[in-house]
matplotlib code that plots the C-alpha trace (Angstrom):
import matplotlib.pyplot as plt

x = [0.0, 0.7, 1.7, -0.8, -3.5, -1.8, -2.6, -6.0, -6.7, -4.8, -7.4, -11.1, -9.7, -9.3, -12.3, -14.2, -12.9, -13.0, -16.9, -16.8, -15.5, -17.9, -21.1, -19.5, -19.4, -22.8, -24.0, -21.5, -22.4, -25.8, -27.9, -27.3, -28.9, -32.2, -34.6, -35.7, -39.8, -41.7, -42.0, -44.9, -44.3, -46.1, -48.7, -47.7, -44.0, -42.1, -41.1, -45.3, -45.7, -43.6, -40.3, -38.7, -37.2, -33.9, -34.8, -36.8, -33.9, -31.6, -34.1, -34.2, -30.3, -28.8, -29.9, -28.7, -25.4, -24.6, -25.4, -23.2, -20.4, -21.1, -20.7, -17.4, -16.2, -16.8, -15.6, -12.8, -11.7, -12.7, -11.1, -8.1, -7.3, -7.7, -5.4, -2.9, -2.7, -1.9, 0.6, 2.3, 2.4, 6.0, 7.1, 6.2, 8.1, 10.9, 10.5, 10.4, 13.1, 14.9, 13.8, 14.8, 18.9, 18.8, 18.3, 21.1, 19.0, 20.9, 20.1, 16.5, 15.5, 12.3, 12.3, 9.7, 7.5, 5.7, 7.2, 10.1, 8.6, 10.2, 9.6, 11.2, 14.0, 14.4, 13.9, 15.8, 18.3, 17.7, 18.3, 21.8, 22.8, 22.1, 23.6, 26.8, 26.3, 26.1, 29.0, 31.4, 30.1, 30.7, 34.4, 35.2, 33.9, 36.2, 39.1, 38.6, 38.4, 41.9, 43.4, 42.7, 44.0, 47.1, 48.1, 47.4, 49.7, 53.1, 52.0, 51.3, 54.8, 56.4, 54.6, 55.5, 59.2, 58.9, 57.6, 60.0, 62.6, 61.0, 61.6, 64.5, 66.8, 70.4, 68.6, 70.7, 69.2, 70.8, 68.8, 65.6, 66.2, 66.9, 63.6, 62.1, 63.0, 61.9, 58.5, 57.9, 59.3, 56.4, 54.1, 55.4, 55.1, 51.5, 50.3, 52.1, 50.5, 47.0, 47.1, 48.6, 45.1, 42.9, 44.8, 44.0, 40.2, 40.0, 41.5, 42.9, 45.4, 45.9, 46.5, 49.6, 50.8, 52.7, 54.8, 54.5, 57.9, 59.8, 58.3, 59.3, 62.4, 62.9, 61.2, 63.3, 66.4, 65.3, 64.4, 67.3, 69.5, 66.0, 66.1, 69.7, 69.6, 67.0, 68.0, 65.5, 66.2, 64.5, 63.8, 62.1, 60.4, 59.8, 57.8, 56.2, 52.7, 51.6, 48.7, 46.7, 47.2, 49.4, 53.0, 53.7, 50.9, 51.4, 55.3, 54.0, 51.8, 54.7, 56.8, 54.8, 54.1, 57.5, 58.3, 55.4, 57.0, 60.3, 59.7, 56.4, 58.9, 61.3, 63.6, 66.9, 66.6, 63.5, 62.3, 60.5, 59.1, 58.2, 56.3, 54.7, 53.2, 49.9, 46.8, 44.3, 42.9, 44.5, 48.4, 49.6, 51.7, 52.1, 54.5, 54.5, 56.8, 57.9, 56.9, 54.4, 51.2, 47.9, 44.2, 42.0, 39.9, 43.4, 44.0, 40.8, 41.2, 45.3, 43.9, 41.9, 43.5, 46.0, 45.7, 49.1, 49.5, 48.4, 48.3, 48.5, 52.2, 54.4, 57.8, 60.1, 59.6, 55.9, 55.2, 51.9, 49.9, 48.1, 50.5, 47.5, 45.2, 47.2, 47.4, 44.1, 42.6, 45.4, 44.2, 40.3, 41.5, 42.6, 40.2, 41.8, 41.5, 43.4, 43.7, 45.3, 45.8, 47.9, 50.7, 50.5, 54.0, 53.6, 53.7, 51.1, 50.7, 49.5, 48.1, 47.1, 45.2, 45.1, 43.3, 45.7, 46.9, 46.3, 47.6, 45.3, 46.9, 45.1, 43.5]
y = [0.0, 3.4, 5.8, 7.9, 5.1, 3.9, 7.3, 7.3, 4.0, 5.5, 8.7, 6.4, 3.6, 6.2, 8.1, 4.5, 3.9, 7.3, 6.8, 3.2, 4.7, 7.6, 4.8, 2.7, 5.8, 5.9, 2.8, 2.9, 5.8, 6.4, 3.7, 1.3, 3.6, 3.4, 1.2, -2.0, -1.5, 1.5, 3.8, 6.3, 9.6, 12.1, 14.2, 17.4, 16.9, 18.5, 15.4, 14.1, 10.5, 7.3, 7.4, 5.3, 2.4, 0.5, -2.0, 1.3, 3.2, 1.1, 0.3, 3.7, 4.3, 1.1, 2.4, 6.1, 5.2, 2.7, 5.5, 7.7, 4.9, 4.1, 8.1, 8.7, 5.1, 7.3, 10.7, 9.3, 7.3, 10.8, 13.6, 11.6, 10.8, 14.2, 15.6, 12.9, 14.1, 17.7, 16.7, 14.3, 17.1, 18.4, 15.0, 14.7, 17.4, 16.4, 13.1, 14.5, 16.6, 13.5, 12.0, 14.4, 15.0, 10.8, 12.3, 14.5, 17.5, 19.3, 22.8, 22.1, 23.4, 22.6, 25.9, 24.5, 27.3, 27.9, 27.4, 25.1, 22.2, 18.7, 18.8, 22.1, 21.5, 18.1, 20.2, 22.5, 20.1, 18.0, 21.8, 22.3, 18.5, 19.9, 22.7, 21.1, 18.4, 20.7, 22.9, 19.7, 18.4, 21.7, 22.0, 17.9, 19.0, 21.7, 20.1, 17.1, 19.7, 21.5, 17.9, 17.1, 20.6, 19.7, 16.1, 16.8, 20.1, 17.9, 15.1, 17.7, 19.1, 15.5, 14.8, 18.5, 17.5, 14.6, 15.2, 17.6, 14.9, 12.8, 15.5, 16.5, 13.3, 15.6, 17.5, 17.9, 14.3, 15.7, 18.4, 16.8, 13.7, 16.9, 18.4, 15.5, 14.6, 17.7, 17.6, 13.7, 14.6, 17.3, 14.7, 12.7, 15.3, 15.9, 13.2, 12.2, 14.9, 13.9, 10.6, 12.2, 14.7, 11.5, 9.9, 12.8, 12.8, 9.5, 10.0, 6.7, 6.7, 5.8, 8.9, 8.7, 11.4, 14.2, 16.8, 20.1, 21.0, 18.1, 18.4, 22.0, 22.0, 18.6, 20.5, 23.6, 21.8, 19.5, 23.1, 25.2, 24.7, 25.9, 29.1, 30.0, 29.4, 31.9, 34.5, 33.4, 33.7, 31.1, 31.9, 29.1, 29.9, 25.7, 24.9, 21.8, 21.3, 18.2, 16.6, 13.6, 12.5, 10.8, 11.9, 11.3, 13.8, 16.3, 16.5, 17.2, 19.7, 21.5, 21.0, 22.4, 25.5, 26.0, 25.6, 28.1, 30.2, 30.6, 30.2, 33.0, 35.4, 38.8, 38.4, 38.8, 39.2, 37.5, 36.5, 33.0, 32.6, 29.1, 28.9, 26.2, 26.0, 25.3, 27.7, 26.5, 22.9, 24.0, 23.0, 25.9, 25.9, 29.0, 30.2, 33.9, 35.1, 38.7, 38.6, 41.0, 42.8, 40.3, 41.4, 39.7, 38.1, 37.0, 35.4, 33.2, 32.0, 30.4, 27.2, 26.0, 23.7, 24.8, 28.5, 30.0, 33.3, 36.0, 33.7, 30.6, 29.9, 27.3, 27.9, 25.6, 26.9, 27.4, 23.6, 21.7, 24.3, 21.6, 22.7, 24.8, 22.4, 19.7, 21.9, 22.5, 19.0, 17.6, 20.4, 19.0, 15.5, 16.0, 18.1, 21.4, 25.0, 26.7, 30.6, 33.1, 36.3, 38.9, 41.0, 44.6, 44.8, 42.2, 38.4, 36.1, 34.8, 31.2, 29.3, 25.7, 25.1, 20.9, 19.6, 19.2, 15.6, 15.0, 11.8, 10.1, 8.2, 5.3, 6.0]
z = [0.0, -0.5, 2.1, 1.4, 1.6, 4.8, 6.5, 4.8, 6.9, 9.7, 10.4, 9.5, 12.2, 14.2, 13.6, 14.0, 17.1, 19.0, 17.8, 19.5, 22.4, 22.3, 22.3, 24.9, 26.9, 26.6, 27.1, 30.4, 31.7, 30.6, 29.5, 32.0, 34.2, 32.7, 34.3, 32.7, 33.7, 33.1, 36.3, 37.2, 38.4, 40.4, 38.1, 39.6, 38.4, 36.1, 33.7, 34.2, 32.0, 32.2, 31.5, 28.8, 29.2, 28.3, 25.9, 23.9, 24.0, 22.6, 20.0, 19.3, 19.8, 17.9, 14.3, 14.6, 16.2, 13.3, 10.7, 12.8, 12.7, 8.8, 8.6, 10.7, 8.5, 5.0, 6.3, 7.6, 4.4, 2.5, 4.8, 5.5, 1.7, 0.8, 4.2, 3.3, 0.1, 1.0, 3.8, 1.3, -1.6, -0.2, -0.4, -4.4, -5.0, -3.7, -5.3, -8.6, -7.8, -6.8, -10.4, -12.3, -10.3, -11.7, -15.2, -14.6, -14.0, -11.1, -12.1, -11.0, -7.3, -5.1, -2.8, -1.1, 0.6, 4.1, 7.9, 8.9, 9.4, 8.6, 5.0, 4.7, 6.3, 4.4, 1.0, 1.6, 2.9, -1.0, -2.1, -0.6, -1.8, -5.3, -5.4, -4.3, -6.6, -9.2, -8.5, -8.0, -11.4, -12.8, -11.2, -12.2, -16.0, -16.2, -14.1, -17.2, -20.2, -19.0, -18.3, -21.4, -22.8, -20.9, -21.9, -25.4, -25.3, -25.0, -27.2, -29.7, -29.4, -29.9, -32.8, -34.3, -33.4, -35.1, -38.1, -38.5, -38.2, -40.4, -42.8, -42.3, -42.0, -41.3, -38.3, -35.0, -33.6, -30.2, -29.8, -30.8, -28.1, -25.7, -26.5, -26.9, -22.9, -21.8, -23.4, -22.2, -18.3, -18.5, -19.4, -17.0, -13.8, -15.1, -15.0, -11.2, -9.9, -11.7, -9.5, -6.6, -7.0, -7.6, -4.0, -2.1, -3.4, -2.7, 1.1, 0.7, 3.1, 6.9, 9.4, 11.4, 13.5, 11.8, 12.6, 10.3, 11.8, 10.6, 7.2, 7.1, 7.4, 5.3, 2.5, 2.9, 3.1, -0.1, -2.1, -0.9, -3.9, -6.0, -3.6, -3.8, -8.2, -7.8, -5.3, -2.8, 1.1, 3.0, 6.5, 9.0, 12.1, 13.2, 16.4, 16.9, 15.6, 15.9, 13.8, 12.3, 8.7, 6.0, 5.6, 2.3, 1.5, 3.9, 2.8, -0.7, 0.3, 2.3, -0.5, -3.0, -0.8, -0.4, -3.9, -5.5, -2.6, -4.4, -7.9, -7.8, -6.1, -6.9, -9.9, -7.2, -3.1, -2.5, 0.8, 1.5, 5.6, 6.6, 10.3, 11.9, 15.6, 17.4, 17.4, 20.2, 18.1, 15.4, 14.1, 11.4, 8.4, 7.0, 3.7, 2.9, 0.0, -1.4, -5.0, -7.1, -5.5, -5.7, -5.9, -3.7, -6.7, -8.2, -5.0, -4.6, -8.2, -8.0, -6.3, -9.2, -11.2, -14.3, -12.5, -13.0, -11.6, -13.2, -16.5, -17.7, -19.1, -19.3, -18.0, -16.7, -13.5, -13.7, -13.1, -14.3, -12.7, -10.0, -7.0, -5.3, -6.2, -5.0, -1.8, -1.6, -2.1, 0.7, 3.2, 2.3, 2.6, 6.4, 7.5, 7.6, 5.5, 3.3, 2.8, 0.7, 1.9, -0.8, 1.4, 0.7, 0.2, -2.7, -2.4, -0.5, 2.6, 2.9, 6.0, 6.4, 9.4, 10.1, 13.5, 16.3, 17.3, 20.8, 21.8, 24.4, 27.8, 29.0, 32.5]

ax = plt.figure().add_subplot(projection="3d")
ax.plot(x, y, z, "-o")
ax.set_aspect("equal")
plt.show()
């Protein structure tokens, strides 16, 4: 059955028996009162005749209090069709809404009207579902088209360079193999840090305790001869900050930040500041650089995927343009927050805020 004809039968049964209840009320309380013979009373009182008795009334009372029963029996089946129906229309909304997001309709939106009441909140509840449903489809769409824009970029390039060596049998074979190697390690460090995004999405991993310390200055000390080819001063600032996650992931996201810290700086004397420590709940990692003045709305956009800067370009040193995302995603994957904040002298200032390890000692 139906939900709607389960609450149809719900309100007549009980319609039918708060009348049953009502009769045997009376027949408690009132009928059995009623003597069985007839009785004489005075002339000169008020109720002058004889009074009726049992057996007459429930004669009299049987037939009407069965049509009253047949009544309440129809009214019920009626009225309560017709309220379950108008309780229930919330829900088929939100059943078709639900039919058409399988149809891959997520644009579509109940906004389901009136007070708070449960179906509100579990519309607007369906609501929110959709709109992140929609944006994540949106974002994995776009993410997919500019993968695709990528990967096909340095296959294109190979087959340029060699069909120019196919043509051209006494070319330089050196400095084709040369380019050829540089094009195919792009390739390569694309797609690495394609599955390295996928791993992180995926939170496949088992949490260990981590300290953002260690990996700072393990990732400063592995990047240093990147800082001093560019002219970069790094400057660390490690106190412990303990917290709960994978290390292999949280030394690539320390590594990256370090490294978009020195490569998006100053041509000559730039400044890179590493800093760790313990907010409240809350282990920090924060990387601030020197480097050219950011807008706000620059800012929020560098951690979507193939973001580059104020551009996208493709120098050696601008990598595969995933090392925010990367970032980003890794932050998600453990349960922390990423911002971006532009310095006013120039630069940006970047914090990762994870959840604090606390280790637990048995009582």
């Amino acid at each position: 059955m139906s939900v709607r004809l389960k609450l149809t039968l719900s309100y007549a049964g009980f319609l039918m028996v708060a009348g049953l209840l009502l009769l045997a009320a009376v027949w408690l309380f009132l009928l059995r009162y009623v003597p069985d013979r007839a009785m004489l009373y005075n002339p000169d009182d008020k109720l002058n005749g004889i009074f009726p008795v049992r057996g007459a009334l429930q004669h009299v009372f049987a037939p009407r209090a069965a049509a009253v029963l047949a009544f309440l029996l129809v009214f019920g089946l009626v009225g309560g069709w017709l309220l379950a129906g108008r309780m229930l229309a919330p829900l088929t909304r939100i059943t078709d809404a639900a039919r058409l997001a399988t149809h891959g309709s997520l644009s579509h939106r109940i906004r389901l009207p009136g007070r708070g009441d449960e179906f509100r909140e579990l519309a607007d509840a369906f609501d929110a579902m959709l709109a992140r449903l929609e944006a994540h489809v949106a974002e994995q769409q776009r993410f997919a088209a500019n993968a695709s824009h990528e990967l096909r970029t340095p296959l294109a390039i190979s087959k340029t360079l060699l069909d120019v060596a196919r043509g051209d049998p006494h070319a330089d074979t050196g400095e084709l193999v040369e380019r050829l190697h540089a094009v195919n390690a792009r390739a390569i460090d694309l797609t690495e840090a394609l599955l390295l995004l996928s791993r992180a999405n995926q939170r496949s991993f088992v949490r260990e305790p981590v300290d953002l310390s260690l990996l700072a200055e393990e990732a400063t000390e592995t990047l240093l001869p990147l800082a001093e080819k560019h002219g970069v001063t790094i400057e660390t600032d490690a106190d412990l900050a303990l917290t709960s996650g994978s290390p292999a992931l949280l030394l690539q996201l320390t590594t990256n930040l370090v490294h978009n810290a020195i490569v998006h700086n100053l041509p000559e004397r730039g400044t890179v500041r590493v800093t760790t420590g313990v907010r409240g709940e809350t282990a920090v990692l924060t990387v601030e650089n020197t480097g050219e003045r950011l807008t706000p709305e620059l800012a929020a956009t560098l951690t979507e995927p193939f973001q580059r800067g104020t551009e996208r370009i493709h120098a050696d040193h601008a990598g595969v343009g995933l090392g925010l995302a990367i970032i980003k995603t890794i932050t998600q994957a453990h349960g922390g927050t990423l911002t971006l904040t532009p310095r006013a002298a120039g630069g940006i200032h970047i914090a990762v805020e994870l959840p604090a390890f606390v280790a637990r000692t048995g009582g």
